[in-house]
Each structure stands twice: as C-alpha cells, then as structure tokens.
N, C-alpha and C positions, 0 to 999 in steps of 0.2 A: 806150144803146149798150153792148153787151157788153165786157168787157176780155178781150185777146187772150190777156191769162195764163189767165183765167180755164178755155177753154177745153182749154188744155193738158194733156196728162197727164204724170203726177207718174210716173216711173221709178225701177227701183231697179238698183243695179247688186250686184255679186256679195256685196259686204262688207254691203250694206245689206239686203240677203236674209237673211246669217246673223246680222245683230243681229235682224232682226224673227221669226227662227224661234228665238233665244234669248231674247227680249221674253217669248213664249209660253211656253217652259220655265220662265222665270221667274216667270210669273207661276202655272201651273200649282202649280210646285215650293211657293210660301210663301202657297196656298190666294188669292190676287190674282185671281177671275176675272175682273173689270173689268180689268184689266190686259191679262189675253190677249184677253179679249175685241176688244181696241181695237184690234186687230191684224187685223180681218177688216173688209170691208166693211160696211155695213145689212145688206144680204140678200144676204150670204156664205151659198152652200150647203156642207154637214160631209156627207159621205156617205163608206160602206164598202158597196162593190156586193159581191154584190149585193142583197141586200135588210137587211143587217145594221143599219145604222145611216142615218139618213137626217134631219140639223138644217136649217134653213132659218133667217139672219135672227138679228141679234146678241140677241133675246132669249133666243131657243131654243137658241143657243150659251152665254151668260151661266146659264142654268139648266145645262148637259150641264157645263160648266165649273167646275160647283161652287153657285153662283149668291152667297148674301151669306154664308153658312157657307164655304163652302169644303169640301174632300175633301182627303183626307190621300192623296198622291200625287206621282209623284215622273216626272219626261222627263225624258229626255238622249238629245239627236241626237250621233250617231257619225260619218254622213258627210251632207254637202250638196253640192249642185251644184244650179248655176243658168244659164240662158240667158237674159243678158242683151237679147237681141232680143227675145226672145218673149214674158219676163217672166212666165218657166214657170222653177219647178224642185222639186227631190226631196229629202228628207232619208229616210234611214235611222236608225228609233229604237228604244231602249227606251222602254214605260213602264211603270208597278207602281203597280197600286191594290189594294188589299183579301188583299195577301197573294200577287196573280197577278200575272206578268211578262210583257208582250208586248213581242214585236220584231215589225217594223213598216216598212214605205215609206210615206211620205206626200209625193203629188206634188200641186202646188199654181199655182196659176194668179191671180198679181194683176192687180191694176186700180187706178191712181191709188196704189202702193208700199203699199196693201192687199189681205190673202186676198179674192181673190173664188170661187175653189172651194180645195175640201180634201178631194182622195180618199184613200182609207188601205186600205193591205191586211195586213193584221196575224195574225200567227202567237199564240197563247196557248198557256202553258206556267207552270212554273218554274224555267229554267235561265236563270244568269246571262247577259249575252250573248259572252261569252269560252266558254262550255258549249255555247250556241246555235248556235257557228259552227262547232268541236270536230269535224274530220273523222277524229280517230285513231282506228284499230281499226273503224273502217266503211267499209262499200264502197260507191262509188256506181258506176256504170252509167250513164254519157250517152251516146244514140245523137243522131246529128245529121243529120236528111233536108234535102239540099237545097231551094230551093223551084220549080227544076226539076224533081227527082228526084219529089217531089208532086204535082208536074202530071201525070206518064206515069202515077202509079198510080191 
C-alpha cells in the first residue's frame, strides 16, 4: 500500500524559491557543482532557445556546471519573483566567466521544490550591471500598438 505522503508534492513558497536560486549561486560561486546541481531535478532540462544552449538531466548539468574541477565563475541574482501556485518563477542575473559578463532572465518551473526546467535569455557583453541598465545620454524610442490596433492592420 502506498503512503499518502508519499504521493504529495513537495511546494515551495516564495522565501524557499530564493534560498534554492541562492543554493545555485552558491554553489556555482565556490566552483561546488554538486551543490547546484542538487538543486534540479533527474532530468531537469537547461535550455537558451533558441538553439543556444540545450542540457538535459543532472549529469549533463554537473558537467555544463563545472563538473569535479570546477570553473572559476561568479552569479548574482538582482531581482526574483515567484508564483507561489504555479510553482513558476524568474530571476534577473548577472553572470561572469572567462573575463565575459552576461545579464540574463532565467524563468524556471519546479516540481517536488526542484528545477524541473530552466530557460534563460542572456545578453553578453562587458559592462557591469549598473552600465547595463545606464539609460543617460541615450535615446530610446518605444512605440506601443494595441493588440486591437494589430488586428485592423
């Protein structure tokens, strides 16, 4: 006979989102990829659509993560938000490997208070991310078409 708990799934709520997306920094940051790793499902899929990047599956993460050396590398999320129902949410990062600095969203989708996907859309550059966001002295242009206004054209 099965146990009732057994079946349950394990939820996380907003505070427990940001320890487990700081688990990952952490473990990234002091070269620990067993650490981040442990933070994903079995066969969490890692993907940057669209065809950028594409892991399947904590081994193929534990290698991309450093594997038993490690990589000298450095995360820091800036903003997080989570939807505690859905058990869907987003962080805003930097990260900096090899001299390159990328800022980055990575929305994220658990299962059982583990990543079960990890998609990421990431800007590369070298500007810190205070330069990154730096609108002085530039212009921008936003035009915004209804999605009526869409339909008639």
């Amino acid at each position: 006979m099965t146990n009732i708990l057994d079946s349950l799934e394990e939820r996380v709520n907003t505070n427990e989102f940001q320890r487990l997306l700081q688990t990952i920094a952490d473990g990234w940051n002091t070269k620990d990829a067993k650490k981040a790793v442990e933070c994903f499902i079995d066969d969490a899929v890692y993907i940057e659509p669209p065809d950028k990047q594409f892991f399947q599956g904590k081994n193929q993460l534990y290698q991309y993560f450093g594997g038993d050396d490690g990589f000298d590398m450095k995360l820091t999320w800036h903003h997080v938000f989570f939807d505690e129902e859905k058990q869907q949410g987003a962080g805003e990062y930097t990260f900096e490997m090899n001299d390159i600095i990328h800022h980055g969203v990575a929305i994220l989708e658990l299962e059982n208070g583990k990543i079960k996907l990890w998609r990421e859309y990431d800007v590369t550059g070298n500007l810190s991310y205070e330069d990154f966001l730096k609108t002085e002295g530039k212009q921008f242009k936003f035009t915004y078409t209804t999605p009526h206004a869409m339909l008639k054209a």
